[in-house]
C-alpha positions as CSV (number, residue, x, y, z in Angstrom):
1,X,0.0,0.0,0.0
2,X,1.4,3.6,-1.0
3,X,2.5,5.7,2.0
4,X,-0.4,8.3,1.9
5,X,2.5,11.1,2.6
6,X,4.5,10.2,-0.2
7,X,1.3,10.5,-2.2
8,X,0.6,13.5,-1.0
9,X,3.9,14.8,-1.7
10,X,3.9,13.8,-5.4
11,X,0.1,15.0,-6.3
12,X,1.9,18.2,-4.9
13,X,5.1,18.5,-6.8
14,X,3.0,17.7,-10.2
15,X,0.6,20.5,-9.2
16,X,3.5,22.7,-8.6
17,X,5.3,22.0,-12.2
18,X,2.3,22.2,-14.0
19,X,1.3,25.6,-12.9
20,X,5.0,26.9,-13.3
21,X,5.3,25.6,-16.8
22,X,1.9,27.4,-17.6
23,X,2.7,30.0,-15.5
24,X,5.8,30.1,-17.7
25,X,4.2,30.1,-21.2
26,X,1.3,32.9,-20.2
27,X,4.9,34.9,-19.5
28,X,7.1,34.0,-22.6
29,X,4.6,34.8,-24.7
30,X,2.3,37.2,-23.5
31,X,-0.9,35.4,-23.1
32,X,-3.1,36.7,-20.7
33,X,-3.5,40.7,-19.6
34,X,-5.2,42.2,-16.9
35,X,-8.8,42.2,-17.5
36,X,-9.1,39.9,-20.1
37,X,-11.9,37.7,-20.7
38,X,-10.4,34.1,-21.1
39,X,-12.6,31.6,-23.0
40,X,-11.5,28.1,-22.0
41,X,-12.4,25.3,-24.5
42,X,-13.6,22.1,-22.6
43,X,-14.1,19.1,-24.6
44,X,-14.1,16.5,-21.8
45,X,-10.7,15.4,-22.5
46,X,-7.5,14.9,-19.9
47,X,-6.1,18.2,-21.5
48,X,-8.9,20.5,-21.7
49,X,-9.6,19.3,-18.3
50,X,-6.2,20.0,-16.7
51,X,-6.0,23.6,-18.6
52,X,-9.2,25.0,-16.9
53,X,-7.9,23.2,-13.6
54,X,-4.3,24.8,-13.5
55,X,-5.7,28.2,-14.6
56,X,-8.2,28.6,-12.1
57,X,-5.7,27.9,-9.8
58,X,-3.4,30.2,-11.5
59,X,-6.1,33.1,-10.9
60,X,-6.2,32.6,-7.6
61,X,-3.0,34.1,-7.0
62,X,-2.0,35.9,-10.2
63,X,-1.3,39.6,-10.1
64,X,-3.4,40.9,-12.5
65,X,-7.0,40.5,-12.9
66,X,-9.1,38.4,-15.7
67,X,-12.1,36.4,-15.8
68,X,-12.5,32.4,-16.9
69,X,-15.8,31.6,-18.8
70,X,-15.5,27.5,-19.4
71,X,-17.2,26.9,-23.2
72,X,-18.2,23.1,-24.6
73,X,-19.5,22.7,-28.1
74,X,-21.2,19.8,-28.3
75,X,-21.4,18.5,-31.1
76,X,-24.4,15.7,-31.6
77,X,-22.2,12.7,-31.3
78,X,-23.5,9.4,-30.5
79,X,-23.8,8.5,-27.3
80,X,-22.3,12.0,-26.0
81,X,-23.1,12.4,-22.4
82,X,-24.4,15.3,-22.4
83,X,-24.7,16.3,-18.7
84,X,-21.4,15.2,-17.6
85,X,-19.8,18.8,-18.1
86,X,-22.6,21.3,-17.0
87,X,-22.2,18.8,-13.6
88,X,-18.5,18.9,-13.7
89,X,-18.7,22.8,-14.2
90,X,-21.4,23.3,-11.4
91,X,-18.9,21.8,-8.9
92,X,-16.4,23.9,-9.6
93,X,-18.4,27.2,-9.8
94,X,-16.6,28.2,-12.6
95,X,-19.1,30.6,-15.5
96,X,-19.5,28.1,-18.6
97,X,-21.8,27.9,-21.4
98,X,-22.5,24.8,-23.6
99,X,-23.1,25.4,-27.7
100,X,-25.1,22.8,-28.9
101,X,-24.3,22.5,-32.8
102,X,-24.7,19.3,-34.7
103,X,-21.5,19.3,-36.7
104,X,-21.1,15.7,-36.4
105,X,-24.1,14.8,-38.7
106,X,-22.5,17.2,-41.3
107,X,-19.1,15.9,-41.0
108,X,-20.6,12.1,-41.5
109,X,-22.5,13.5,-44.7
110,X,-19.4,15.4,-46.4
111,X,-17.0,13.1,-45.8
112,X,-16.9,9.5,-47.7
113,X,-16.2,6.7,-45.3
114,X,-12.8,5.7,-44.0
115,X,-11.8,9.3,-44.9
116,X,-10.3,11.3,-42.0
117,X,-13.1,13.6,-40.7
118,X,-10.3,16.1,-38.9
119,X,-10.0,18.8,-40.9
120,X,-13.4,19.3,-41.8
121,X,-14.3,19.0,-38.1
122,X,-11.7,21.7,-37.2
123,X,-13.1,24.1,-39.1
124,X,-16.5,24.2,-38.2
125,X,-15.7,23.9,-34.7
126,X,-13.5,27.1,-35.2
127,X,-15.9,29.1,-36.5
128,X,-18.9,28.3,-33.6
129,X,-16.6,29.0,-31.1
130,X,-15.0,32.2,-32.5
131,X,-19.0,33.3,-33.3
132,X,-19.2,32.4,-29.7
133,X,-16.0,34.4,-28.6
134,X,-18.0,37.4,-29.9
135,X,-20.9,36.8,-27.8
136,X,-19.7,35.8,-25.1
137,X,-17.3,39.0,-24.8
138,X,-14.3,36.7,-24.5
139,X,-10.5,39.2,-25.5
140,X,-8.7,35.3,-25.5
141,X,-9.9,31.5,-26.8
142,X,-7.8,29.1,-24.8
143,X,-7.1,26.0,-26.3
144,X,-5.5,22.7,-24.1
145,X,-3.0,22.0,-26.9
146,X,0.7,20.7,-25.5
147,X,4.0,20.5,-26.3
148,X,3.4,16.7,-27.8
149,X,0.4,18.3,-29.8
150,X,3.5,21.2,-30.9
151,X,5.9,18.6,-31.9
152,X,3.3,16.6,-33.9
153,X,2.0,19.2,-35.7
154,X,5.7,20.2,-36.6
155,X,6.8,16.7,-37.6
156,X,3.5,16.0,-39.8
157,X,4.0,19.9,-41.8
158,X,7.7,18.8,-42.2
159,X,6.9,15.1,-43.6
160,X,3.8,15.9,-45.5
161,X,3.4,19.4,-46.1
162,X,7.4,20.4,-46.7
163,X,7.0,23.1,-44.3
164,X,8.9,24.3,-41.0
165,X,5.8,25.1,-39.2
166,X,4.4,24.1,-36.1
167,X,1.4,25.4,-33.5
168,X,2.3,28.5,-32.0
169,X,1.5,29.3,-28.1
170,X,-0.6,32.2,-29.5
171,X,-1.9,33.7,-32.4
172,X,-4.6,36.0,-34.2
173,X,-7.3,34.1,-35.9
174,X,-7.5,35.2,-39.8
175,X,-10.2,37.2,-39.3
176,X,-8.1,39.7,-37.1
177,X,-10.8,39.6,-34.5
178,X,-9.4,37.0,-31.9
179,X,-6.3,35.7,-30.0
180,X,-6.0,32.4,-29.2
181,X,-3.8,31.3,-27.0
182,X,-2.1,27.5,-25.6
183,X,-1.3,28.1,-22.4
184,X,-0.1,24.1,-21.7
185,X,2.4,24.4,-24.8
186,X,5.2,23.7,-22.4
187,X,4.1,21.0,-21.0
188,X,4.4,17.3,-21.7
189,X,1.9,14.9,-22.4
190,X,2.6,12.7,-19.8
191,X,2.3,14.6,-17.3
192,X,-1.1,15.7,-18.1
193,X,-2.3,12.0,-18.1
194,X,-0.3,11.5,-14.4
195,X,-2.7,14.8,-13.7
196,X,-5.9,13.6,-15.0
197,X,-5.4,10.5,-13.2
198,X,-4.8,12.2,-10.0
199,X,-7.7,14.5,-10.4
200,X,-10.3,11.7,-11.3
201,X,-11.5,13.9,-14.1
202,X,-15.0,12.7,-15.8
203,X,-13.2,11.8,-19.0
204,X,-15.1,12.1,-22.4
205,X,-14.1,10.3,-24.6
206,X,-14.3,11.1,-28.6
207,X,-16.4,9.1,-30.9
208,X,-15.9,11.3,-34.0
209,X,-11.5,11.5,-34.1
210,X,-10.8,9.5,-31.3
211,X,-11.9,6.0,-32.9
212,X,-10.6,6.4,-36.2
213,X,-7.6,4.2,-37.0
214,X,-4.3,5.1,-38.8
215,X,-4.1,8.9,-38.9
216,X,-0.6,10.4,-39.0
217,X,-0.8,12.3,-35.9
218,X,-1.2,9.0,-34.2
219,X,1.9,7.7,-36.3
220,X,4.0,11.2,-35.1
221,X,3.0,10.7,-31.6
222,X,4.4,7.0,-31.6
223,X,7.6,8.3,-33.4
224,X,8.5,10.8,-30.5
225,X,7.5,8.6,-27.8
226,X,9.4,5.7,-29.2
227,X,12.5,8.1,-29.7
228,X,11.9,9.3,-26.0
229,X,12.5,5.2,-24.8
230,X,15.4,4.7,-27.3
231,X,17.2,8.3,-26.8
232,X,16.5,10.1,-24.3
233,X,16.7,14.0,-24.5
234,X,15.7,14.0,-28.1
235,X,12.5,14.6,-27.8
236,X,13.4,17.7,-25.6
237,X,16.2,18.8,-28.4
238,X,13.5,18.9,-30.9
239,X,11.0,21.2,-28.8
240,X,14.1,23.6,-27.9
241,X,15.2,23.6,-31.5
242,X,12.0,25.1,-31.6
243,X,12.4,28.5,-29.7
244,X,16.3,28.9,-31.7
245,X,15.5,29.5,-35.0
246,X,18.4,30.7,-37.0
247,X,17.0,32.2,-40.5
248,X,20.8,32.3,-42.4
249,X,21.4,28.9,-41.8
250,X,18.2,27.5,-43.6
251,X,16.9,27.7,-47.4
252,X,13.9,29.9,-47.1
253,X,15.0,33.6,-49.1
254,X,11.5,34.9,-47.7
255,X,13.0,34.8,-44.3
256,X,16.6,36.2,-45.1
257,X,17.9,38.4,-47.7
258,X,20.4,35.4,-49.3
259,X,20.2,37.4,-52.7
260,X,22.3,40.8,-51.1
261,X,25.1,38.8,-49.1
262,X,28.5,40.6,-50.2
263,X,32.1,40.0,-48.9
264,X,33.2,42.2,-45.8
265,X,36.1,43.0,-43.7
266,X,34.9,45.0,-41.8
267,X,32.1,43.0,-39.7
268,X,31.4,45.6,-37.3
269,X,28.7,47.2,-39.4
270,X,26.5,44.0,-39.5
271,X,26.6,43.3,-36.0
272,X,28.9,40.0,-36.3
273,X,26.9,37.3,-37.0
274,X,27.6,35.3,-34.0
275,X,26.0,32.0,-36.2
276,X,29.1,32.3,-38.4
277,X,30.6,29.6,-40.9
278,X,29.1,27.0,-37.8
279,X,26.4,24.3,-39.3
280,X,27.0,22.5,-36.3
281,X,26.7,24.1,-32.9
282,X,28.4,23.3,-29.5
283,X,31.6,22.8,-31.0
284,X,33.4,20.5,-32.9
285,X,32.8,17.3,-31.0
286,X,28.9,17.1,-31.4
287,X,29.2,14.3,-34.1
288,X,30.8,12.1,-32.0
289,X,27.9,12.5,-29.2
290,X,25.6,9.5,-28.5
291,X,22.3,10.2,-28.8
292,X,21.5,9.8,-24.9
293,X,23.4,13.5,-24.4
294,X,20.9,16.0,-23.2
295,X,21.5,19.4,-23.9
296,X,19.6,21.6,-21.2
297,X,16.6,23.3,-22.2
298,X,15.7,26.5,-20.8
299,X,12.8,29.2,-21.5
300,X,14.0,32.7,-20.2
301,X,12.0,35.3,-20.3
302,X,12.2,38.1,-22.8
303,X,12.4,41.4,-21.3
């Protein structure tokens, strides 16, 4: 039997890291301002469920002020158990509104059978719930994306797009009009599922995405999770790869002026290009490094 303080002590430390590493992304990347309106989308899933969890707590004892309106859409699946969240919601006292839309029944008509329905799905569910942004007076849409969701969506634009291009921590819709925002993008997968577990959270599970078979994201997410096993600290390379991006030393002329390059002696009027003649950082060694060497990741805080 599990020594009840030592239990204790764990449910603790996770609490503690997952509201520093979200704590850490609102700050990095400017997410939340005082008085703003924060629409939290809760689909009844582990991460949807620890993102409302760790920013109420995170409200608690921020130092600015800004409201948290919890929003479902559902969405007329099957078998959806519809009062599972307005109960859940109740509890917590939190303000919520559910947004009954029957996108389901559309997505099964549009789509042919055996076809993936995500994209399709995506984008009607965007629209309701910036339509319900507007209504509801919300300045932010919070969505429970993670780092693994991040690394995923990079790896899958890379393989089958032929794009650098992942899902940033926060952005303006196309419209102009809204600002969504991720506030678990720093944190890992796994430690949302130890959370969820440790919470008891009323999972939901998805009937429309979630029981299809085959789709790439699913591949991605066994890639990095197989790397993780077989070399540690690559998975972590990867992410922090993401946050040093170094223009010069790619192929992309929209993102640096390759055509107007000219010799120079004198270096001091370009600033010294600190990425030099280097393809290969940390020094001349690196090839020889086994793939268990961890490099230290670390998120500082932009003044």
């Amino acid at each position: 039997m599990a020594d009840p303080r030592k239990q204790a002590f764990e449910e603790n430390k996770l609490d503690k890291k997952l509201s520093r590493l979200v704590g850490q992304a609102i700050s990095d990347f400017g997410m939340i301002a005082d008085g703003d309106k924060v629409m939290v989308c809760v689909s009844g899933g582990k991460d949807s469920y620890t993102l409302l969890d760790i920013l109420l707590k995170l409200r608690e004892r921020a130092p600015i002020s800004f409201e948290i309106v919890a929003v479902n859409l559902d969405q007329k699946q099957p078998n959806f158990p519809a009062e599972i969240l307005p109960n859940y919601l109740e509890q917590l006292n939190v303000a919520f509104h559910i947004e009954e839309q029957d996108t389901y029944s559309i997505v099964k008509r549009v789509i042919p059978e055996g076809k993936t329905t995500c994209g399709l799905c995506s984008r009607l569910r965007r629209g309701i719930l910036y339509r319900v942004a507007d209504e509801l007076g919300a300045t932010k849409i919070a969505l429970g994306h993670h780092r693994d969701d991040i690394l995923e969506t990079l790896l899958l634009n890379m393989f089958f797009a032929g794009k650098l291009k992942g899902m940033p921590p926060k952005l303006r819709s196309d419209d102009g009009r809204h600002i969504v925002i991720r506030p678990l993008a720093y944190v890992p997968e796994k430690l949302i599922e130890r959370y969820a577990t440790m919470m008891n959270f009323p999972i939901i599970p998805c009937d429309l995405c979630g029981s299809q078979p085959n789709l790439q994201r699913a591949t991605m997410k066994k890639l990095l999770r197989d790397w993780e096993k077989q070399f540690p600290g690559r998975v972590e390379n990867i992410f922090r790869a993401m946050h040093h991006i170094v223009p010069s030393h790619l192929m992309d002329p929209n993102a640096f002026n390759f055509q107007d390059l000219e010799i120079h002696e004198d270096l001091s009027e370009l600033g010294m290009n600190l990425e030099g003649d280097l393809a290969i950082d940390e020094g001349e060694d690196i090839c020889a490094l086994t793939e268990q060497t961890q490099f230290p990741i670390s998120f500082s805080k932009k003044p």
